[in-house]
C-alpha positions as CSV (number, residue, x, y, z in Angstrom):
1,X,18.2,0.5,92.6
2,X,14.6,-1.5,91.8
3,X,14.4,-4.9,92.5
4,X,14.5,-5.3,88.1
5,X,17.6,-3.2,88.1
6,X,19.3,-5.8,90.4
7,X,18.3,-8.7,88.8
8,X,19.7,-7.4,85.3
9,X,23.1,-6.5,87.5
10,X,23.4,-10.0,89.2
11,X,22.6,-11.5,85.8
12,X,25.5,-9.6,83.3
13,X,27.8,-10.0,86.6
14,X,27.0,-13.7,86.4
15,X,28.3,-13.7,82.9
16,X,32.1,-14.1,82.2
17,X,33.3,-10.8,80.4
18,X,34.9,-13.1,77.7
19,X,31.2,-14.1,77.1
20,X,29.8,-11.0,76.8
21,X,32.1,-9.2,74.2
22,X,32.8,-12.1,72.0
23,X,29.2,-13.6,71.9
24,X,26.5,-10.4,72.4
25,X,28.5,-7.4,72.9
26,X,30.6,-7.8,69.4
27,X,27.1,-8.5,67.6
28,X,25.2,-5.1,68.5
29,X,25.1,-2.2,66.7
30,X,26.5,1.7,67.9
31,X,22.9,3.0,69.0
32,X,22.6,-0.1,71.2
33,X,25.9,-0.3,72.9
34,X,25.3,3.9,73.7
35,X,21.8,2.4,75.4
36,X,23.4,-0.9,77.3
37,X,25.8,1.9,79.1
38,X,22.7,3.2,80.6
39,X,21.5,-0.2,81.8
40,X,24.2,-1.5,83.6
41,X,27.4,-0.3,85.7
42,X,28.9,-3.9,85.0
43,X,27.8,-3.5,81.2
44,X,29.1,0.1,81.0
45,X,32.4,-0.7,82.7
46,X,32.8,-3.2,79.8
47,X,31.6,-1.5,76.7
48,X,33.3,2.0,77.9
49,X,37.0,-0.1,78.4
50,X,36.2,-2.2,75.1
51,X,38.2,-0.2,72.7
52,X,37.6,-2.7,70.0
53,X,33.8,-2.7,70.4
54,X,33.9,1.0,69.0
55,X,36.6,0.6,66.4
56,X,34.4,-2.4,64.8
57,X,31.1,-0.3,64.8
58,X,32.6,3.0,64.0
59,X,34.6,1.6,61.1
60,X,31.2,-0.3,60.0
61,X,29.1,2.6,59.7
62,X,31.5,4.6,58.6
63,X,33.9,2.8,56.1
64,X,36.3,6.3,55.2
65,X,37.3,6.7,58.8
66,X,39.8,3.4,58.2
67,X,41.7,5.4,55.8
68,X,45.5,5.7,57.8
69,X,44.9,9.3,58.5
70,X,41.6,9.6,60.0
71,X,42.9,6.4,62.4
72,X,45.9,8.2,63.5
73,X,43.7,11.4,64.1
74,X,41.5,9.4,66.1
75,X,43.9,8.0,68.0
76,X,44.3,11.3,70.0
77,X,40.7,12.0,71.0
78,X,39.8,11.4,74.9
79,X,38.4,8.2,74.0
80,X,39.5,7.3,71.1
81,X,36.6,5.6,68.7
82,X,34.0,6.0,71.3
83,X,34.6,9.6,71.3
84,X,34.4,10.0,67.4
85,X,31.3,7.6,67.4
86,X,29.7,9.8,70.6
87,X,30.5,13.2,68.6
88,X,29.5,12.0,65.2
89,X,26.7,9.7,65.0
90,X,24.2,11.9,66.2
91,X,23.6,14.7,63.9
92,X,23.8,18.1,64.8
93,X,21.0,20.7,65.1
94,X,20.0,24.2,66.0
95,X,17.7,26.1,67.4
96,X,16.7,30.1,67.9
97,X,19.2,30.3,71.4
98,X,21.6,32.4,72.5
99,X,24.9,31.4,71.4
100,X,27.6,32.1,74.4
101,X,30.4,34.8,73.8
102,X,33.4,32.2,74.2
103,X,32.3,30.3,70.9
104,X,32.8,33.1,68.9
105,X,36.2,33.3,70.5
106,X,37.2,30.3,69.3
107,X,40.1,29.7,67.4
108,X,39.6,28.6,64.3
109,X,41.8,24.9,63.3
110,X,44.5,25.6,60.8
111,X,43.0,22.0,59.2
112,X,40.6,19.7,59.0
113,X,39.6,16.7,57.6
114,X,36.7,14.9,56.0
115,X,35.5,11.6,56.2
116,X,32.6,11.2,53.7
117,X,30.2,8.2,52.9
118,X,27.5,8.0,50.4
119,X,25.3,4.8,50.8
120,X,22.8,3.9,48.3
121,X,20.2,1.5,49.9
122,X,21.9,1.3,52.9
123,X,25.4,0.0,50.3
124,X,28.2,2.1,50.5
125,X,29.0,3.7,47.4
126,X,31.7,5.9,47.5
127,X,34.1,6.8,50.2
128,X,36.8,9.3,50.7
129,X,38.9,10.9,53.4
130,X,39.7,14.7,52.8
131,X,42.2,16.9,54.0
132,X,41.4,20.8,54.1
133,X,45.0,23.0,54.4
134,X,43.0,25.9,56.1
135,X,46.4,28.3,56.5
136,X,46.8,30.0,52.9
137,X,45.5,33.3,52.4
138,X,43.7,32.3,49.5
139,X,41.5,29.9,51.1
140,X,40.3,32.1,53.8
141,X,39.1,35.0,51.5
142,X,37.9,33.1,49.0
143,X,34.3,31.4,49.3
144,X,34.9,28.1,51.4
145,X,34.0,25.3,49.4
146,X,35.6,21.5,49.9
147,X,35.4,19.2,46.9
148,X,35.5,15.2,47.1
149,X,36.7,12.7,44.2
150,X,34.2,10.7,42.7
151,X,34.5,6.9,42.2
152,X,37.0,6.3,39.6
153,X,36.3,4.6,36.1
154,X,36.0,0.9,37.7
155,X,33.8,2.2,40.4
156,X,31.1,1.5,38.8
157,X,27.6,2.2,41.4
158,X,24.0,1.0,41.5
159,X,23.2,4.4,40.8
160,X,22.7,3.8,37.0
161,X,19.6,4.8,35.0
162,X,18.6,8.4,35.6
163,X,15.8,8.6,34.0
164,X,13.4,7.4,36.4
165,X,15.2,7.7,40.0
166,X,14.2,11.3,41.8
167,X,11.7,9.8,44.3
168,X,14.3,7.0,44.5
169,X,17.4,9.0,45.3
170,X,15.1,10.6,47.7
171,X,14.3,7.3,49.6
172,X,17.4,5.5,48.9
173,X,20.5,8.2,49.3
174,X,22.1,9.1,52.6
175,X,25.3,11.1,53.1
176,X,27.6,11.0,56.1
177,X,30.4,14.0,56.6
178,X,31.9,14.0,59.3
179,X,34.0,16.5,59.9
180,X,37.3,16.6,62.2
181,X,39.2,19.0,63.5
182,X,43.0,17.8,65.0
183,X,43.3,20.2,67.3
184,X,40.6,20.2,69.0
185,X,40.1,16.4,69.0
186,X,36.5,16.5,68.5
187,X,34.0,15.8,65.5
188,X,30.9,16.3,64.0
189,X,28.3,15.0,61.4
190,X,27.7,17.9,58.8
191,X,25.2,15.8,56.9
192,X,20.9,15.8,57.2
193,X,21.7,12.1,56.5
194,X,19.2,12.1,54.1
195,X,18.7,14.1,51.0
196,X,16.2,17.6,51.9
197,X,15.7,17.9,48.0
198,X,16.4,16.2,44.7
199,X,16.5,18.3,41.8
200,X,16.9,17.7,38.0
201,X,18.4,19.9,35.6
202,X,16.2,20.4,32.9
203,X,18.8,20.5,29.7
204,X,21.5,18.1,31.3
205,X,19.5,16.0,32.9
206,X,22.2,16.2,35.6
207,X,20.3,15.2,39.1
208,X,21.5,17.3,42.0
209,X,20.6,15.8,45.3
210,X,21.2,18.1,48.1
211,X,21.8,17.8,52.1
212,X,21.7,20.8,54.7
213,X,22.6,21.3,57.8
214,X,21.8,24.5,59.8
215,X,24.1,25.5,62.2
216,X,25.0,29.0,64.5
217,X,26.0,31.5,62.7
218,X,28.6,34.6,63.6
219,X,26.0,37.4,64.9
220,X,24.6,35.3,67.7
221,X,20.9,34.8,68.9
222,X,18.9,34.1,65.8
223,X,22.1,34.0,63.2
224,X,22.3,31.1,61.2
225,X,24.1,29.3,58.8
226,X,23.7,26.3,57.0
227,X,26.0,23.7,55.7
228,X,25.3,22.6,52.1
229,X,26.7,19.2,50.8
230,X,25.3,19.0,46.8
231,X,25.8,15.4,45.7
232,X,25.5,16.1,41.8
233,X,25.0,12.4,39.7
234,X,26.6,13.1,35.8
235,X,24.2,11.7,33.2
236,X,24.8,11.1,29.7
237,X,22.4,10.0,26.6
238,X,23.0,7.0,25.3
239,X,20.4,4.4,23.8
240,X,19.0,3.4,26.8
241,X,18.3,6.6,28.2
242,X,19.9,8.8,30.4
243,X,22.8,6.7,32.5
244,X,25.1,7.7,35.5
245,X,28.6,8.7,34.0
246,X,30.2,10.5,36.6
247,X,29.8,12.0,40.5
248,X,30.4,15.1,42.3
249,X,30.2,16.0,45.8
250,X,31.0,19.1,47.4
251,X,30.1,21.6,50.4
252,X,29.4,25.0,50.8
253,X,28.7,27.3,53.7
254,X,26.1,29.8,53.3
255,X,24.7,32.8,55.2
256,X,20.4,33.4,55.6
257,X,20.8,35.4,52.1
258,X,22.5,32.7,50.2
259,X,25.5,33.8,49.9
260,X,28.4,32.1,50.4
261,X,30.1,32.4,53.2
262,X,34.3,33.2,52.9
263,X,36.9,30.4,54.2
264,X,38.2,32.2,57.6
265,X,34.7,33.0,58.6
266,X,33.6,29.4,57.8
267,X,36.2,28.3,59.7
268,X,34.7,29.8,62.9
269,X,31.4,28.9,62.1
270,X,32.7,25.3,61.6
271,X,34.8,25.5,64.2
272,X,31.7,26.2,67.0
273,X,29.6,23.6,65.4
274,X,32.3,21.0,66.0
275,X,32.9,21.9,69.6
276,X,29.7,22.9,70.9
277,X,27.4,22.1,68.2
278,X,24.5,20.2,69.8
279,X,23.3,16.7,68.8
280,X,20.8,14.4,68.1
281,X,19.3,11.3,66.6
282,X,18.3,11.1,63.4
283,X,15.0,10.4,62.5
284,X,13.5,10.8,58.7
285,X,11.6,13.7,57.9
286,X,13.5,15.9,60.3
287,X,15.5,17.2,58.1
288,X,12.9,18.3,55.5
289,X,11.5,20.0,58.4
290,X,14.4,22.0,59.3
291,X,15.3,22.7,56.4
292,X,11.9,24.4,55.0
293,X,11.8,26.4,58.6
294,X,15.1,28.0,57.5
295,X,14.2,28.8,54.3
296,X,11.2,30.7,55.7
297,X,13.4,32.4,58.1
């Protein structure tokens, strides 16, 4: 330990705990309590035992997960919050590597569950727990596809005029799916965050605003998938122009062709990304980036 590194210690130590979680520790952010644990055995044995700390910024970033269900789910996982906030706030990624024999061995979850949040200008706008019954026949051979409610006639969202807003949406929209599966007690982000292109339909005027996330795929090595969420904003003429009138959200999984990728097979594919899937920090542009290397691919 440098002499810097002992100072800090004797410094937190010096502080009464009370002190730290009610007055600093309860005012900081995910990201920053992840990077305090690193700084300090004192601070780490705090933040690591603070349940609370982790329900308060898990719950604040993500305002679906305080839906009943999602909490009780939660409630399971090795660490409860701090486990969900570990596995979901970094986003996941791949690259060209060899994917190991046991995750395709996997067994896929009979359910799983969605916690979605669309933010517009950093204002939540719509946010919606899902529950996927992944046992029926049907759903495994059919295309997997899971579709969320939109806001209901009083929820009413700054997203208004359409007429003007693709380089907006594209600046202003970010998604967050995270996607939980019970039995394994683990979760993931299935979102880019933000948007990798916003597209306008020429004779609706509909705007769909998509994000992808490419994950492993079933034949190993360079096999991909990717994990489509379309955010699709309703318009509809009136005087003014072109206005929001409804809101759809959805996700597909695809193969490298495009096609879309059956429910029992995207289950597995799920299924690894969730458990083994690896992660990182979001930073702007990455996405894009991504996203046009696959499609060369």
């Amino acid at each position: 330990m440098t002499a810097s590194d002992g100072d800090e210690e004797t410094i937190t130590a010096a502080l009464h705990s009370d002190i730290l979680r009610t007055h600093i520790l309860s005012r900081l952010d995910g990201p920053t309590l992840a990077s305090l644990t690193c700084s300090s055995a004192h601070l780490r044995h705090l933040i690591e035992q603070d349940e609370s700390l982790w329900r308060r910024v898990s719950v604040a970033t993500w305002p679906s997960i305080s839906h009943p269900l999602v909490q009780e789910l939660v409630s399971s996982f090795p660490a409860p919050h701090r486990s969900l906030f570990t596995d979901s706030y970094p986003l996941l990624t791949h690259r060209p590597t060899r994917v190991s024999a046991t995750a395709h061995q996997l067994h896929p979850p009979h359910q799983l569950v969605s916690a979605v949040d669309l933010y517009y200008d950093g204002k939540p706008v719509l946010s919606r727990v899902v529950t996927t019954d992944a046992t029926r026949d049907c759903f495994r051979t059919s295309p997997f596809h899971v579709d969320v409610p939109g806001p209901d006639e009083s929820g009413r969202t700054p997203i208004t005029d359409l007429d003007f807003l693709d380089d907006e949406l594209a600046e202003k929209l970010s998604l967050s799916w995270i996607l939980i599966d019970p039995a394994r007690k683990k979760s993931a982000n299935m979102s880019s965050l933000f948007p990798v292109s916003v597209q306008r339909h020429w004779m609706t005027n509909n705007v769909h605003v998509r994000f992808e996330t490419i994950v492993a795929g079933l034949g190993g090595g360079s096999a991909f998938a990717q994990c489509s969420i379309e955010v699709t904003l309703v318009g509809r003429k009136e005087e003014e122009g072109f206005v929001q009138a409804g809101m759809e959200v959805k996700m597909v999984v695809e193969d490298m062709e495009g096609r879309s990728v059956s429910g029992e097979e995207s289950l597995v594919i799920l299924g690894m990304a969730v458990e083994s899937g690896e992660r990182r920090r979001a930073r702007r542009g990455d996405e894009q980036e991504r996203y046009r290397e696959y499609v060369e691919m």
